[in-house]
C-alpha positions in Angstrom: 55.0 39.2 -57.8 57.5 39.3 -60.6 59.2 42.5 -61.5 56.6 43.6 -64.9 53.4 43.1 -62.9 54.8 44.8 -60.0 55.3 47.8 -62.0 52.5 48.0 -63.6 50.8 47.9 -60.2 53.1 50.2 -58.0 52.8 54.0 -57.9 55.0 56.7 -58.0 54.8 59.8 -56.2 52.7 61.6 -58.9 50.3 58.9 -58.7 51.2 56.9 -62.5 52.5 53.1 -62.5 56.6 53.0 -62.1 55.8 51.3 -65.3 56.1 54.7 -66.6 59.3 55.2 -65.7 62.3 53.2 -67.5 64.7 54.2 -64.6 62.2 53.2 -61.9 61.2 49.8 -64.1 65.5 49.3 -63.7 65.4 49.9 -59.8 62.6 48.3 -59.3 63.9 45.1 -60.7 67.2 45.7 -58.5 65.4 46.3 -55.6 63.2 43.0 -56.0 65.9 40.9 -56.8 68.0 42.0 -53.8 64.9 41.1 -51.7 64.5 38.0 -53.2 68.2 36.9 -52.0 68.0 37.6 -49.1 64.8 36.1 -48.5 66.0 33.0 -50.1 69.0 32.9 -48.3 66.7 32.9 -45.1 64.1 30.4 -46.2 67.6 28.1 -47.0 68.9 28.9 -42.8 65.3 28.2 -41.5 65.0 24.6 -43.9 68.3 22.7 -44.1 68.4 21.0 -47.0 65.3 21.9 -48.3 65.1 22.0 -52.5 63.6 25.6 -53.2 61.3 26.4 -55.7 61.1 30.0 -56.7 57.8 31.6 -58.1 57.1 34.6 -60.1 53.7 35.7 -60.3 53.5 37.8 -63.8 49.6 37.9 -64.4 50.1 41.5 -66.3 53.1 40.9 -68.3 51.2 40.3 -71.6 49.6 43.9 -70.9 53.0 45.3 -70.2 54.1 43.9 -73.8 51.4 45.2 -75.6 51.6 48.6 -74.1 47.9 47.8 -72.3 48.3 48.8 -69.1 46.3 52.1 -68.3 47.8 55.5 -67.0 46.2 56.9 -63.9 43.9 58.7 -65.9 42.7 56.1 -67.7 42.5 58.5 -71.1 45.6 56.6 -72.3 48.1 53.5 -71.7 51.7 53.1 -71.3 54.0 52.8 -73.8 55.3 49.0 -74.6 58.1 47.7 -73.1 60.7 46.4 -75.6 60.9 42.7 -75.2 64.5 42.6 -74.7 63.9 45.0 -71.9 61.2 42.8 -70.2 63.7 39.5 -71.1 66.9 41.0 -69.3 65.0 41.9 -66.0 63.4 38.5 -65.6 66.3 36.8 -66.2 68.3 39.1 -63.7 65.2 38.2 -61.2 65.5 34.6 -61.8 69.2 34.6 -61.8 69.3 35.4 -58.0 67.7 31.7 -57.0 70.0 28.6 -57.9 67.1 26.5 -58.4 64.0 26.0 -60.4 62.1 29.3 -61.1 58.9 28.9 -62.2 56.5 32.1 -63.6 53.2 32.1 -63.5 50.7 33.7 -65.6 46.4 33.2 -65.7 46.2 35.4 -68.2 45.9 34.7 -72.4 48.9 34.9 -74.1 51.3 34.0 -72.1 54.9 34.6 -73.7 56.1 31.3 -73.6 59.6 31.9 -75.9 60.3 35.1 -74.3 59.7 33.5 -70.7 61.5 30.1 -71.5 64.7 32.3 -72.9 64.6 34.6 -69.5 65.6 31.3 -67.9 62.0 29.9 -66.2 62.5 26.3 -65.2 58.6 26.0 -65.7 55.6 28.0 -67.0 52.2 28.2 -65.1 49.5 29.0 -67.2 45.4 28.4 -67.4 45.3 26.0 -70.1 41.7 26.8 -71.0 43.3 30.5 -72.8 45.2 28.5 -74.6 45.1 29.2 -78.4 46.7 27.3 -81.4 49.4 30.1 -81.5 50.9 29.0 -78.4 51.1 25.6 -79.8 54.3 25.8 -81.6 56.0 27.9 -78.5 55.0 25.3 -76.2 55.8 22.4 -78.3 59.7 23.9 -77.8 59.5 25.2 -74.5 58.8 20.9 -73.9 61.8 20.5 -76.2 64.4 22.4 -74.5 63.0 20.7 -71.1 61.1 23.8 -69.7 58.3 21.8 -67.5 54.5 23.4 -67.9 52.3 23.7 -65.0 48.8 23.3 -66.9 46.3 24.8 -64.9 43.1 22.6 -65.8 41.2 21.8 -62.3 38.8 25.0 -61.2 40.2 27.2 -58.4 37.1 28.4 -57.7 34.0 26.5 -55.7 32.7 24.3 -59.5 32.2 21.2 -59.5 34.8 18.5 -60.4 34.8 16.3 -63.1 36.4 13.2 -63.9 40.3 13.4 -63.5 41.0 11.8 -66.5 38.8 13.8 -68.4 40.3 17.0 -66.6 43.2 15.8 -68.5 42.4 14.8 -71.8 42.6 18.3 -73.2 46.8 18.2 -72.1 46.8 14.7 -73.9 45.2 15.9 -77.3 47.8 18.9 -76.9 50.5 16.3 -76.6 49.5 14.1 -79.1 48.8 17.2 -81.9 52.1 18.7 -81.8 53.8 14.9 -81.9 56.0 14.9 -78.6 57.1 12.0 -76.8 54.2 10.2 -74.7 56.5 8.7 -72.3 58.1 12.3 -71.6 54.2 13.5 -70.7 53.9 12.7 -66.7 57.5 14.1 -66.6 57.0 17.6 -68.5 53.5 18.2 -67.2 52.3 19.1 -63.5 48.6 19.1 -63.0 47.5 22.4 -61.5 44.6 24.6 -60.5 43.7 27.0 -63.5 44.7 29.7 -61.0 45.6 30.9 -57.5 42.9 29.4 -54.9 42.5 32.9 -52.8 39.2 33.2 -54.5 38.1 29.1 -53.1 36.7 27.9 -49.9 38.6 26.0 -47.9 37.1 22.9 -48.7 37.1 23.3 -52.2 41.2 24.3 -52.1 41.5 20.4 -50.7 39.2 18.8 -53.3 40.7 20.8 -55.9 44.8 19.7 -54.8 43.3 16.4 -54.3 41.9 16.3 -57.6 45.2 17.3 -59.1 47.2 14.6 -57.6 44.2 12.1 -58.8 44.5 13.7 -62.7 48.5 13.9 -62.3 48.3 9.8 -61.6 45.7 9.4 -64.7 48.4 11.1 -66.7 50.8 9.1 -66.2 49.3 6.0 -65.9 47.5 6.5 -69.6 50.2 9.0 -71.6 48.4 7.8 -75.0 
């Protein structure tokens, strides 16, 4: 969980979201990224040689920006968090790994720029909620190299459809905001349109199998 969702979710003594709490927000962050080294620097002892991919799950952070997130009594919300507030602890998260860093986000809205800017090597998002705001900040998030994980196979027990249609919405995106066909299968990793906790076993295998299938119909047919 990244640091804005986390404290949105976890409560002070009084009982209200650490969200709340600018000093808390600031420890908070500290605190996780501290944890995160040293978890990293065990998973690195325990894998020789492994390449480590760091993720950040920020499913409330659009909430956090708006100043949506509710107070325990639920009569009011939390103020917003100034963007340059919610850029500056990412990016000290993120700066803790040495590797890619990717955030993920099923919610609408995602903050592409702000996220991309923070330093996320990739952005996991449902691509369903997309909207044609987010076209223009995903357009250069591509541009400046920041990979999208585009969450277009079910991650719940629905039946599949064809892999290349699964995929065709990514390939009108592509082709509408005019960028590079060839750079498609490179830039784009076929994902669930969220995490598969919610799935039955055999549907979290036919849904990763399906994603490898529509990953391979990608790049195989970029136009």
């Amino acid at each position: 969980m990244g640091p804005w969702t986390l404290a949105a979710a976890l409560e002070l003594r009084g009982g209200e979201a650490a969200l709340g709490d600018a000093g808390a927000c600031r420890d908070l962050a500290a605190s996780l990224a501290e944890g995160l080294r040293e978890h990293l620097a065990d998973v690195s002892k325990r894998v020789p040689g492994a390449r480590i991919v760091l993720q950040l799950d920020e499913p409330s952070l659009i909430a956090v920006l708006r100043g949506q997130i509710r107070t325990a009594s639920g009569y009011r919300t939390h103020r917003a968090v100034d963007r340059q507030v919610v850029e500056s602890a990412l990016r000290d998260v993120m700066a803790v790994h040495d590797g890619p860093v990717i955030v993920h986000s099923c919610a609408p809205d995602v903050p592409f720029a702000l996220l991309r800017r923070a330093g996320a090597a990739g952005i996991s998002f449902d691509f369903s909620l997309l909207t044609e705001r987010d076209e223009e900040p995903i357009g250069e998030a591509v541009e400046a190299g920041t990979k999208l994980f585009a969450g277009v196979v079910p991650s719940t027990d629905t039946a599949l459809s064809d892999p290349g249609g699964s995929v065709m919405g990514v390939r009108t995106l592509w082709r509408r905001l005019g960028l590079n066909p060839g750079a498609l299968a490179e830039s784009v990793v076929v994902t669930p349109t969220c995490g598969l906790a919610g799935a039955s076993p055999a549907h979290a295998r036919a849904a990763l199998a399906h994603c490898v299938r529509a990953a391979r119909s990608l790049a195989d047919n970029p136009e």
